[in-house]
Each structure stands twice: as structure tokens, then as C-alpha cells.
C-alpha positions as CSV (number, residue, x, y, z in Angstrom):
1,X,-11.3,9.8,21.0
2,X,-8.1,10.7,18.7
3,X,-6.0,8.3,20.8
4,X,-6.1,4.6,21.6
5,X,-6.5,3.9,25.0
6,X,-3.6,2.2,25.4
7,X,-3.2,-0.2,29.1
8,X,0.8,-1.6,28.0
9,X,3.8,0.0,26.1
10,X,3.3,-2.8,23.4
11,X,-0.4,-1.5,23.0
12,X,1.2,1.6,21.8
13,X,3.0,-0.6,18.8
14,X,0.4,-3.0,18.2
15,X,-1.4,-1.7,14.7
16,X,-4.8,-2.9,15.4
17,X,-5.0,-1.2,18.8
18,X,-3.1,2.1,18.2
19,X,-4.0,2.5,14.2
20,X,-7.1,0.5,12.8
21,X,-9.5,2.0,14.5
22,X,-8.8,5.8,13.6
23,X,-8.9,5.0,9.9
24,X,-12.4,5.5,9.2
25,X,-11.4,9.7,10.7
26,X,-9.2,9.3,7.8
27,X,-12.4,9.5,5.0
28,X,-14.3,11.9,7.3
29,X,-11.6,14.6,7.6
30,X,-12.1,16.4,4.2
31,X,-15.9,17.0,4.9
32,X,-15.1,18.0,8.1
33,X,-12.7,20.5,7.1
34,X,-14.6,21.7,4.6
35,X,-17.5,22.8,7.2
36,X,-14.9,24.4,9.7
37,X,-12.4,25.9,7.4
38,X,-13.2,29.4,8.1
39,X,-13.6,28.9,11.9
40,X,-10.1,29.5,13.7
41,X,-12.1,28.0,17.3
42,X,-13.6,24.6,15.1
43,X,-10.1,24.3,13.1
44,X,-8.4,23.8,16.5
45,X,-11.0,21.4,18.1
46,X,-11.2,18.9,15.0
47,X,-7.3,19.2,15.0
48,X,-7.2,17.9,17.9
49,X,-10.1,15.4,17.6
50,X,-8.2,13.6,14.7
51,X,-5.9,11.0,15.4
52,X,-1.9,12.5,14.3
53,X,-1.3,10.3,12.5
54,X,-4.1,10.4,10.8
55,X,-3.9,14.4,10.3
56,X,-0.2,13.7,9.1
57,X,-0.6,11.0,6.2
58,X,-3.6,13.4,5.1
59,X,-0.8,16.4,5.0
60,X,1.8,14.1,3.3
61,X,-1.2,13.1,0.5
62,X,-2.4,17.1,0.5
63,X,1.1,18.3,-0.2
64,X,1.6,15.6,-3.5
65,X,-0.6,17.2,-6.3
66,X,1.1,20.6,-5.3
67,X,4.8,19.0,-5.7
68,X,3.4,17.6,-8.8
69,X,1.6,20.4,-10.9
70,X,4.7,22.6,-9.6
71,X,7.1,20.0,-11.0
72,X,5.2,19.8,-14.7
73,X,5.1,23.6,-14.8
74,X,8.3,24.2,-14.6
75,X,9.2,21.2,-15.9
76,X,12.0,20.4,-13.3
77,X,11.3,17.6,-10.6
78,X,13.6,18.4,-7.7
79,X,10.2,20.2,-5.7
80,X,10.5,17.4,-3.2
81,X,13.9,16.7,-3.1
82,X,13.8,21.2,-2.1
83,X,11.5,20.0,0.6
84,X,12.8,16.5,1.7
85,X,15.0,18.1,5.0
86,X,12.0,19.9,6.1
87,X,9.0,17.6,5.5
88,X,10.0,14.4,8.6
89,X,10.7,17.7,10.5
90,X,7.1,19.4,10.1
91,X,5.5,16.2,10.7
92,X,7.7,15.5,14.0
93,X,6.3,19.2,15.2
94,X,3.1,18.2,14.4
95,X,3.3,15.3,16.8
96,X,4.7,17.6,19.5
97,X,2.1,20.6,19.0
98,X,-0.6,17.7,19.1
99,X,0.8,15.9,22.8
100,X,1.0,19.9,23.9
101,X,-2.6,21.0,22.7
102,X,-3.7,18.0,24.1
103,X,-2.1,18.2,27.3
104,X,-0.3,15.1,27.4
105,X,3.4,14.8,28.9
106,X,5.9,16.1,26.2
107,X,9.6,15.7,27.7
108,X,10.6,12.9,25.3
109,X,8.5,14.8,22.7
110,X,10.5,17.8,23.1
111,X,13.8,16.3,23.2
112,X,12.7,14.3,19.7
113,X,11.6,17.3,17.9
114,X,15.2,19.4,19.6
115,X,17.1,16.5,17.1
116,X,14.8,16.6,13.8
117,X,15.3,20.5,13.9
118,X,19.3,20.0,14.5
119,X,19.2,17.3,11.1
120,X,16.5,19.9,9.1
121,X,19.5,22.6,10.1
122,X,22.3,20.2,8.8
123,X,20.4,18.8,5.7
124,X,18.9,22.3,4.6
125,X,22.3,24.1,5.3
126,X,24.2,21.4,2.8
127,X,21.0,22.0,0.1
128,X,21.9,25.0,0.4
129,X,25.1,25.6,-0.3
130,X,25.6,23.3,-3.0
131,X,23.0,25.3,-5.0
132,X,19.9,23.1,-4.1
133,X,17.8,26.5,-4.1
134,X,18.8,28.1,-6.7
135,X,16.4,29.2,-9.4
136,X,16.2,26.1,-12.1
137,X,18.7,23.9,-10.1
138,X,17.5,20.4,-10.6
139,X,19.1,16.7,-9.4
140,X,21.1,16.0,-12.6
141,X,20.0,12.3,-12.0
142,X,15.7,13.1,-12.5
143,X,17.0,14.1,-16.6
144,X,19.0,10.8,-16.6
145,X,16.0,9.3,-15.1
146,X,13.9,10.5,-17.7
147,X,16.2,10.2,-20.7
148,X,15.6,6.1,-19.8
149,X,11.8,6.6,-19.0
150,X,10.7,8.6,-22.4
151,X,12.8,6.0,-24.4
152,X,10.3,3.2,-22.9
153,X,6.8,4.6,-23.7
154,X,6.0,8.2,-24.9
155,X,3.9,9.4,-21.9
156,X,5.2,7.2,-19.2
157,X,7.5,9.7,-17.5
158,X,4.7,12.0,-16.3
159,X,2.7,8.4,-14.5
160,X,6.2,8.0,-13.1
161,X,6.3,11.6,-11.9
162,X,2.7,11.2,-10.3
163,X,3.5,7.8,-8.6
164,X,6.6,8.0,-7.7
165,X,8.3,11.3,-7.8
166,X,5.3,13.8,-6.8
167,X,3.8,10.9,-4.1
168,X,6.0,7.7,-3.0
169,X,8.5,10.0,-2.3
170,X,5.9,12.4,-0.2
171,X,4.3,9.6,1.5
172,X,8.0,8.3,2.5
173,X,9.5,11.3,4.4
174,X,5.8,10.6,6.4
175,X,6.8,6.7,6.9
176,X,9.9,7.6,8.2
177,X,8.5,9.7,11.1
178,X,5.6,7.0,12.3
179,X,8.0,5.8,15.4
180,X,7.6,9.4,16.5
181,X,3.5,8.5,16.8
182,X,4.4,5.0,19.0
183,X,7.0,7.2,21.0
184,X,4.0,9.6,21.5
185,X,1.7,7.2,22.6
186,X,4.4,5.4,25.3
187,X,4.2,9.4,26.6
188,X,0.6,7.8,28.2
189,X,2.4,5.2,30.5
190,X,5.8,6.5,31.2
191,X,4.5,10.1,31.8
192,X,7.1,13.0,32.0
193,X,9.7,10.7,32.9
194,X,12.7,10.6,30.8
195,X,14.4,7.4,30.8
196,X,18.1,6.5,30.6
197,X,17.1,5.0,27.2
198,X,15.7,8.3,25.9
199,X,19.2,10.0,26.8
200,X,20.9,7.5,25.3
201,X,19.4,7.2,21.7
202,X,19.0,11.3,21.6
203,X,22.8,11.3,22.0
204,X,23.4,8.6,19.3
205,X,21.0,10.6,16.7
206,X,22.8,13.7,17.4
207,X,26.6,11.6,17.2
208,X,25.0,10.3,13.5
209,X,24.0,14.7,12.7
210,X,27.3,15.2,13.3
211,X,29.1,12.3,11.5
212,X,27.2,13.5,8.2
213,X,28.3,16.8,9.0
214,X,32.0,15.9,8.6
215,X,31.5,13.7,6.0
216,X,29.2,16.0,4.0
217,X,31.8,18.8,5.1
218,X,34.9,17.1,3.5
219,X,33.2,16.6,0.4
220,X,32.4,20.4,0.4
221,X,35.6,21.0,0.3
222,X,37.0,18.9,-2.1
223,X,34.5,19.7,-4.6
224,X,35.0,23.7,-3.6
225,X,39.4,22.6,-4.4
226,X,38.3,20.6,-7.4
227,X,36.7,23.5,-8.5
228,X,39.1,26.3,-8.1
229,X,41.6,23.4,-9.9
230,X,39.9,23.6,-12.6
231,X,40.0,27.5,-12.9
232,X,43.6,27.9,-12.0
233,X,45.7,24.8,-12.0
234,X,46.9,25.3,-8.4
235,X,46.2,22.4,-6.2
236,X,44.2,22.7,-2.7
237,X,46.7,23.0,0.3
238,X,44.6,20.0,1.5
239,X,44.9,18.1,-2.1
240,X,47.8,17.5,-4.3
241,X,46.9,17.9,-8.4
242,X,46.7,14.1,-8.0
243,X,43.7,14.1,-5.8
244,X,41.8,16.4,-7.6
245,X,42.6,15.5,-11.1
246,X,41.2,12.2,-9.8
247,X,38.1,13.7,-9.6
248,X,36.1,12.5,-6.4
249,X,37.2,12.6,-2.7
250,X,39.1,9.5,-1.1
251,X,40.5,11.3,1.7
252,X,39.0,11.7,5.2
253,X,35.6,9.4,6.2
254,X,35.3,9.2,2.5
255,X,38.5,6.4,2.9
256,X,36.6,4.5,5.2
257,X,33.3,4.7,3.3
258,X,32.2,5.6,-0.2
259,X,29.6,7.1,0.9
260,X,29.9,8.1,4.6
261,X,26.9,10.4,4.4
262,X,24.7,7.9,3.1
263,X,25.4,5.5,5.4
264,X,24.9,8.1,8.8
265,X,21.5,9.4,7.1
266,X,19.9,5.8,7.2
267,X,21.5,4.8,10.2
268,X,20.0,8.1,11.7
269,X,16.5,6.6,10.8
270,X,16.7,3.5,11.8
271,X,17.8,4.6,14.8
272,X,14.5,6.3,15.4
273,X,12.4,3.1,14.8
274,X,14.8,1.8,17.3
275,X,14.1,4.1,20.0
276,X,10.1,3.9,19.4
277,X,11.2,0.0,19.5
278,X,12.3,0.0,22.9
279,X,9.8,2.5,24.3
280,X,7.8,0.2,23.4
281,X,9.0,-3.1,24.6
282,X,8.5,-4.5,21.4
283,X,10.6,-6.4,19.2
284,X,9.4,-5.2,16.2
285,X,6.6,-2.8,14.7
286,X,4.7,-1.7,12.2
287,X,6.8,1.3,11.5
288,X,9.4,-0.3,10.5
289,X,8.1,0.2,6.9
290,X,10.0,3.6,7.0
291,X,13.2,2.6,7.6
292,X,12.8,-0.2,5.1
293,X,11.6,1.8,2.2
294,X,14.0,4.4,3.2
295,X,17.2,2.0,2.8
296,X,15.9,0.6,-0.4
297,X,15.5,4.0,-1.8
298,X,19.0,4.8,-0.8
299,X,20.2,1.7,-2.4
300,X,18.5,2.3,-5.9
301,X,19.9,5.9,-5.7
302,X,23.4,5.3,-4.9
303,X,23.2,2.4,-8.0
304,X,22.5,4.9,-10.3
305,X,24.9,7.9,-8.5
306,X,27.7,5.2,-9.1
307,X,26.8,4.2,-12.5
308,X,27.4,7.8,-13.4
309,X,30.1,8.4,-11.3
310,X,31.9,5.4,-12.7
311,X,31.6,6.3,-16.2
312,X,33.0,9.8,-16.0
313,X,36.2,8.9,-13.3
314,X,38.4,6.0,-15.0
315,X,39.6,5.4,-11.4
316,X,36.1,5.2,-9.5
317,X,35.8,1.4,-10.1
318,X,38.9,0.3,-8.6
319,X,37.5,2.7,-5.4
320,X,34.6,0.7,-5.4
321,X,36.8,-2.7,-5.4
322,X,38.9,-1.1,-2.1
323,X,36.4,0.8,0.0
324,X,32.7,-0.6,0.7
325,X,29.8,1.7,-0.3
326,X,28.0,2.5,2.9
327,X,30.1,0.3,5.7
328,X,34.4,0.1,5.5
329,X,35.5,-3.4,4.3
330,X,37.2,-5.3,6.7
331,X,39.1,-7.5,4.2
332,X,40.8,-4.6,1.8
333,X,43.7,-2.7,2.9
334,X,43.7,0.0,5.7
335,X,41.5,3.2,4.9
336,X,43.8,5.6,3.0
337,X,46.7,3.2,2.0
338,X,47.7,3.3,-1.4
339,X,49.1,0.2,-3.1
340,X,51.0,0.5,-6.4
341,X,48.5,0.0,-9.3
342,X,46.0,3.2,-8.1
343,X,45.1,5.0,-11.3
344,X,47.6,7.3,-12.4
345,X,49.9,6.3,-9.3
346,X,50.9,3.3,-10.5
347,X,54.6,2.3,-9.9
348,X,56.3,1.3,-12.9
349,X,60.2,0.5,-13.2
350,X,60.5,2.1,-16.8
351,X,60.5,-1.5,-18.6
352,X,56.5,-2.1,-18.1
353,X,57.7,-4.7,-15.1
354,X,56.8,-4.9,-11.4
355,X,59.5,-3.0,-9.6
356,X,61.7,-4.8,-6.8
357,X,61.1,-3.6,-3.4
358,X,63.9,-0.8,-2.9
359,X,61.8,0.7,-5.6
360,X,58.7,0.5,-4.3
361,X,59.9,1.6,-0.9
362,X,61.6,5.1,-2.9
363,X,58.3,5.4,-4.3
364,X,56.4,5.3,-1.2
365,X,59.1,8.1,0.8
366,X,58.9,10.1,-2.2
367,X,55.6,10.8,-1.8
368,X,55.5,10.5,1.8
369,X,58.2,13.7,1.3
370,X,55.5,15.8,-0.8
371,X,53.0,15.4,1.8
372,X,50.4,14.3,-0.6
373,X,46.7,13.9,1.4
374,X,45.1,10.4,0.6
């Protein structure tokens, strides 16, 4: 059997019952394929005679010496970062195909693989345009990485590549998609019904697609103004020469948030685990490893994104003292407000003393008058 036969919804998130005992398929699968690898009719059946999820971590392992011999050939290690908004997609179809061929009820199914190919859209769209697939473009923050690495032990940075790079990262986008297995497995008690519930946390994933989109939207265009600054010295009609000689966007979501993006591309997978949570009747489950891991990674990386951004922008720290990094801080001023003593905007009497307030209130229509975009 390549599914538990579960009797509760919180059979379906209970690890011993729904996981344990497909594990030993786990070892027999490469023998197996092996035998039936040139059969079209025996490729189908063990397909579906293997557990999904059990077929799925054996892709996500499959795919990591690939990412990794790729990577050392051409010596540049963004291969899975070119793959990360398609990977939780495949293995989300792969769940689907396997409740189809297997004639089980698919309606939530369907409806969760109609939002991971609306965020693979979003994601790959945004790679795209920023370059992602062009021919030798890499994530400037892998030769930073490395510069740090080679400097600790000749020879370490290719173990780091293999571990980390080449397979955490691999085996993560799979973690991240493991509520989609429990949400498959609730498919054997609630049948085709779709609940209110499933309604409801669809349309919150798709709110959270959208949200990035903005957010990764306004930074496309400040970078694209920031850009054509630097070629011609005319400011953006949506940014004064003050914005973008700043250097980094402060306007828009990216007033309430530091990183608006970031924050709506976690919040879209935890979102998932709580929607296989729920289905589940469970409190909590196993699969919350994904999100987990996932967050953490997102912390490390945004660290190190703000290390470098801070040391190239003069202004960046005193952004990260007024806006909070993933969620908008209650205590600082209102999202967009400008206080004297911002960067180059400071207000200054001509003597080097604080100004009285008829000159701070001149200041403050002055540029109110130029229409400046915060």
C-alpha cells in the first residue's frame, strides 16, 4: 500500500501512522527503478506503488549531485537559487498527478497546486527580469560567502557547496511542501468536499502572491530609476535625486517593512503548514520543520544582505533603527515620515544648532511644495 490507512484527520498528521512505515520503500526504490526503467507500463505502476512522499524526497536527493557538479563546472553556485521558484511547485504537481493516478478526490488538491503555479509565475517572472537567467549571472552574496569560507580552510568551500548549497538547500524547497502530503491524505476523509476553511486559506495564499508582487514591483522600479539616475542625472518622476542618491527604496511597502517581500514569502509558507494544520485537526505536526528551516534561512540571508547593504548606503543604518526588518514597528514614527536628522535631509539652521520650530515647519512645506516621494 503507498498510503496509510488513515481512520481520523489527525492520523493523516501523526508521523508514525502516515510516514514510518513507507520508509523502508525509501531503500528499495533505486533497485526497483533500475529493473523497470525502460518499461513506460512498470514506471507507472511502481510510481504509483511508492508512497509521494517517498518518491519526492528521492527527487529532491536525485536532483542535488546534478545542482552540484553543474555548480563546480562552471564555477558559479546560483543552480538552485535558478531553480528555487519551480522546485515546491514540481513537487506540489507531483502530489496532485499521484491523488489523480490514483483516483482519489482532488478538489483541494487542485485548488493547492492553482496557488503554487500562480507564486512559481510570480517568483520566476521577478528571477527573471532582474537578470537571474542570464548566462554567468550569479547571487553576488555566494562570492562573499566564499571569500569568508576559502579564508577558513583551503578546501572547505567545496564540503560547504555539497552540504549545504547543492543539498540543504534542495532537500528544503521539499520540506516546505510536506503539508501538501497531510492535505493529501485528509483528501481520504473529507472526500471531494471543499470546506469553508479551504476557501479561506487559498484566498490568504493568493492575498500574500500579490503582496510580494507589489512589494517586489516597487523595488523594480526604483532600482530600474536608480539606474537610469546614474546614466543621466535626471531623477524618476516617482523619486526626487534625494531618493535615489540614497540608494535603496523607502517609499511604498518598503516604509512599512524593510523587507516587505521577505516577510510575505515566509508568511506564504507558513500559511501552508497552517492549512494542512487545520485539515488536520491537529495542533501541530511534523511538517512544521519546513517552515522552520525556511524562516531561519531567511534570517541568516537577510543578516548578511544587510551587512552589505549597510556598508555601501551611509544612510541604511539609521533605516534599520526606524523601520523593522520583516514586520512595521509599532513604536518608531509613522511609515514614510521623515524627521529632521535623515541622512542628507537633515535640517540645520546654518550655525550647526537645532532650528526653532518656524524653521522646521518651512523646511517641512518646502518640501511638501517639491512633491518629493518618501
Amino acid at each position: 500500500m503507498a498510503i496509510p490507512a488513515v481512520k481520523t484527520l489527525q492520523d493523516c498528521a501523526d508521523f508514525s501512522r502516515s510516514v514510518s512505515p513507507f520508509i523502508p520503500q525509501f531503500y528499495n526504490l533505486p533497485s526497483q527503478l533500475v529493473q523497470s526503467y525502460n518499461d513506460p507500463s512498470q514506471l507507472k505502476a511502481l510510481y504509483i506503488a511508492t508512497n509521494p512522499l517517498v518518491s519526492s524526497f528521492a527527487l529532491s536527493l536525485f536532483l542535488s549531485p546534478i545542482f552540484l557538479i553543474v555548480s563546480e563546472v562552471n564555477k558559479n553556485y546560483s543552480q538552485v537559487d535558478r531553480c528555487w521558484s519551480l522546485l515546491p511547485t514540481l513537487y506540489n504537481a507531483h502530489y496532485v498527478l499521484w491523488a489523480h493516478l490514483a483516483g482519489l478526490p482532488t478538489t483541494r488538491m487542485d485548488t493547492l497546486l492553482a496557488f503554487s503555479v500562480v507564486w512559481s509565475m510570480r517568483l520566476t517572472f521577478n528571477y527573471w527580469r532582474r537578470g537571474g537567467y542570464s548566462v554567468g549571472s550569479e547571487d553576488y552574496r555566494w562570492i562573499i560567502v566564499k571569500d569568508y569560507v576559502d579564508k577558513l580552510a583551503p578546501g572547505l568551500w567545496l564540503l560547504f557547496n555539497v552540504l549545504f548549497i547543492a543539498l540543504a538547500q534542495n532537500v528544503l524547497l521539499w520540506t516546505i511542501t510536506t503539508p501538501s502530503y497531510v492535505l493529501l491524505l485528509t483528501t481520504l476523509i473529507n472526500g471531494e468536499e471543499s470546506t469553508p476553511a479551504d476557501l479561506i486559506f487559498s484566498r490568504v495564499l493568493m492575498a500574500l502572491i500579490l503582496l510580494t508582487w507589489f512589494a517586489d514591483q516597487q523595488q523594480y522600479r526604483f532600482q530600474t530609476a536608480k539606474t537610469q539616475y546614474k546614466k543621466t542625472a535626471k531623477a524618476d518622476v516617482y523619486y526626487s535625486s534625494e531618493d535615489l542618491d540614497r540608494g535603496f527604496c523607502v517609499s511604498g511597502l518598503w516604509s512599512w517593512s524593510r523587507h516587505p517581500n521577505f516577510a510575505s514569502e515566509q508568511a506564504i509558507w507558513v500559511t501552508l503548514y497552517q492549512w494542512a494544520t487545520y485539515a488536520a485537526e491537529s495542533h501541530a505536526n511534523w511538517t512544521i520543520v519546513g517552515p522552520m528551516l525556511y524562516l531561519i534561512l531567511f534570517q541568516a540571508s537577510t543578516w548578511l544582505t544587510e551587512m552589505i547593504t549597510a556598508q555601501k548606503y551611509p544612510e541604511y543604518k539609521e533605516y534599520q533603527a526606524r523601520v523593522g526588518k520583516f514586520l512595521p514597528k509599532l513604536s518608531s514614527a509613522l511609515p514614510g515620515e521623515r524627521e529632521e536628522g535623515w541622512g542628507k535631509e537633515k535640517v540645520d539652521d546654518g550655525k550647526g544648532k537645532q532650528p526653532d520650530q518656524e524653521t522646521v515647519e518651512k523646511y517641512k512645506k518646502t518640501k511638501k511644495a517639491k512633491g518629493r516621494v518618501v
